[in-house]
N, C-alpha and C positions, 0 to 999 in steps of 0.2 A: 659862656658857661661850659665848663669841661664835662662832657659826660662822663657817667659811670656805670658799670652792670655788672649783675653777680649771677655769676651762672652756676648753676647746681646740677652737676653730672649721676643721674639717675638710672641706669638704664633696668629691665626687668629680669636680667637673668643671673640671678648672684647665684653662687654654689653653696657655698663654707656656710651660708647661712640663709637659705630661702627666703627671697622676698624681704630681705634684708633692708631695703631704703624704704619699705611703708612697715616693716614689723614694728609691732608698736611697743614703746618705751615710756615705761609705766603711765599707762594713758593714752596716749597718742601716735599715729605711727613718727617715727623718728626726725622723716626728712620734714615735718615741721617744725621742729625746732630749728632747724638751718633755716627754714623760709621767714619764720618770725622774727629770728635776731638779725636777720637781711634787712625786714621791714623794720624794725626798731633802732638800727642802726642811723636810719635818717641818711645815708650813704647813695641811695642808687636810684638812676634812674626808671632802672630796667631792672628787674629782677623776674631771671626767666628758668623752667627745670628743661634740661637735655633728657632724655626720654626717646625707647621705642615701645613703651609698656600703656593702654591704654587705664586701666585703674593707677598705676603712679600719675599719671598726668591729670584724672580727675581729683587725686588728693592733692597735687602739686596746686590745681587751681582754689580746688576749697579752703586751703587756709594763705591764697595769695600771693602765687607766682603767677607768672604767665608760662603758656606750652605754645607759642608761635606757630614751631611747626615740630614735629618727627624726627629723629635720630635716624641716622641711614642704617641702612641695613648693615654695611661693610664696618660701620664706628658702633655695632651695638652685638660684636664678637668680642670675644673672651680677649682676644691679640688685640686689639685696640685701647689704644693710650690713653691717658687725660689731655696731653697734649692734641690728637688727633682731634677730639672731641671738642673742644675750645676752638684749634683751628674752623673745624667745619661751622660750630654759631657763630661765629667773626664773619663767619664768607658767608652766611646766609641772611646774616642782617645788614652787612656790608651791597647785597642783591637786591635790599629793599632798600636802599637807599638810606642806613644807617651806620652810623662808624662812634666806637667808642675810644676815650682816652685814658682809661681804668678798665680794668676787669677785675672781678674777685672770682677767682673760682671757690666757691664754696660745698666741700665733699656733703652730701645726706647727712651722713652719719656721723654730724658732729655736737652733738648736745652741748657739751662744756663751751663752744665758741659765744662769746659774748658779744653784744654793741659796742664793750667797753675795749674788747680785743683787736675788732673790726678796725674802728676810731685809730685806735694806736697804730696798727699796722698801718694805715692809710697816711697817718700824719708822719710816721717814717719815710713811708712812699715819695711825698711830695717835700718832705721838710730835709730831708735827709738825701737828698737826691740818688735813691737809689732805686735801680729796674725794677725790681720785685721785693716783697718781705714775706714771711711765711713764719711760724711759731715749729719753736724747736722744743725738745727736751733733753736734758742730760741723762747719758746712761749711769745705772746707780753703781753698776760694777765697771769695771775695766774693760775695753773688748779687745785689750793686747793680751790679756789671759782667756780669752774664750776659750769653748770646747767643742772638740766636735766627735762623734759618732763613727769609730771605724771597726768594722769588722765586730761591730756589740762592744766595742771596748770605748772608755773614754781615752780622751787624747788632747795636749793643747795644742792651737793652727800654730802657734807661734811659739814653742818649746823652749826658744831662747830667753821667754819673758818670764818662765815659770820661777825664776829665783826671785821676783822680787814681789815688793807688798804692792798693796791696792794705793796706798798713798804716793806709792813714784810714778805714776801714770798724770800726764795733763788730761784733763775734762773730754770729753768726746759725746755729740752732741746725736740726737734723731728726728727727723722730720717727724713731727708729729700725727700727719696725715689729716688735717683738719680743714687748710686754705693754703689761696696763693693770690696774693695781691699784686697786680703788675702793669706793668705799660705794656699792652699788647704789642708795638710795634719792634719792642725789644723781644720779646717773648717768641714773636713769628720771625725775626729774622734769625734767632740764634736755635730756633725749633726745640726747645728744653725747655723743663718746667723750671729748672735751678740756673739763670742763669749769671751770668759771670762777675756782676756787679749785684749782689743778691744782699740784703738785710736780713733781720732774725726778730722775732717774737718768743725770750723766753718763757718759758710755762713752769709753773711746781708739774713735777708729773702727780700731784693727788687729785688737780684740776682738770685731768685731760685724761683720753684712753683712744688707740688708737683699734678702733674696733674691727678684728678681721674674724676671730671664731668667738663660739656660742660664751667660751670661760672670759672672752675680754667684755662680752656683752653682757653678761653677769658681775663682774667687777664695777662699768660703766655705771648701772643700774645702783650698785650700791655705792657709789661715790656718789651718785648725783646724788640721793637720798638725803647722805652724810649734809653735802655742801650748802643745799634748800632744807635741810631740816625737816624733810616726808616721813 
């Protein structure tokens, strides 16, 4: 039997929004929701939170992860990756004499991720013989007409594209920032979260938010509401 594990990268020191991965979302603090649709998924062996915060790691176990061990000190800095963070629980459960053949990395702060998403990514994973899947969104706008901020003035990055409409553009896609489903051994050799042989999980963006300040955590809040009917 192939293992599996879902690691939840929590650490204690968010900025944009303090205390971000237990702030609580309508009810509950957030990184429950990742922990329950882990468990509900029926997907994983292991389902463990990354952590150097000693209250994340008492809610991480209350509603049924594991905290094995400690986030380093050096992987629980502001410069430290999601990739560094996955490397180091591989090598530390790897030191106990455990090795997995899936990982999901599962961000805290993803409410809208379902069992049903989970499922899907995972049966692309293996069905579909690719290294990794992860859920995208399309941008609603064009981002060959972006704008950028010079001197207080607006400006387009790409002035060449300003003659045309939004309809002659092809589709352009954004990690949604919710998971990452993968063969570990592809993932540590190529050191990248995306890597070369990569699959996709469309989403509607009314089903997802990719929560980084206080107005996306406010938006979140009211979509979930919409979607469950609160």
């Amino acid at each position: 039997m192939k293992k599996k594990i879902a690691i939840i990268p929590a650490r204690g020191g968010s900025k944009r929004i303090p205390r971000k991965n237990i702030k609580e979302f309508l009810g509950k603090p957030i990184i429950a929701y990742s922990i329950e649709t882990a468990i509900s998924s029926g997907l994983f062996d292991e389902i463990m939170v990354s952590t150097n915060d000693k209250e994340i790691a008492e809610i991480a176990l209350q509603y049924g992860a594991k905290v094995p061990f400690f986030r380093s000190l050096e992987n629980s800095s502001d410069v430290a990756t999601t990739f560094d963070v996955i490397e180091e629980v591989l090598f530390q459960y790897k030191q106990s004499g455990l090795e997995f053949d899936f990982v999901c990395c599962l961000y805290p702060c993803a409410p809208f991720v379902t069992k049903f998403i989970l499922n899907d990514a995972f049966w692309k994973l293996t069905n579909q013989m690719y290294d990794l899947v992860f859920p995208i969104i399309k941008y609603s706008s064009p981002i060959q007409r972006a704008i950028r901020i010079d001197n207080n003035k607006a400006r387009f990055v790409n002035p060449e594209f300003s003659i045309y409409g939004t309809q002659d553009f092809e589709n352009k896609f954004f990690d949604s920032g919710q998971f990452y489903f993968f063969k570990p051994n592809v993932l540590l050799k190529e050191k990248t979260l995306i890597v070369e042989n990569s699959g996709f999980i469309l989403l509607n963006k009314n089903r997802a938010e990719d929560i980084d300040e206080l107005e996306d955590w406010e938006a979140a809040e009211i979509k979930y509401r919409i979607i469950h009917n609160l």
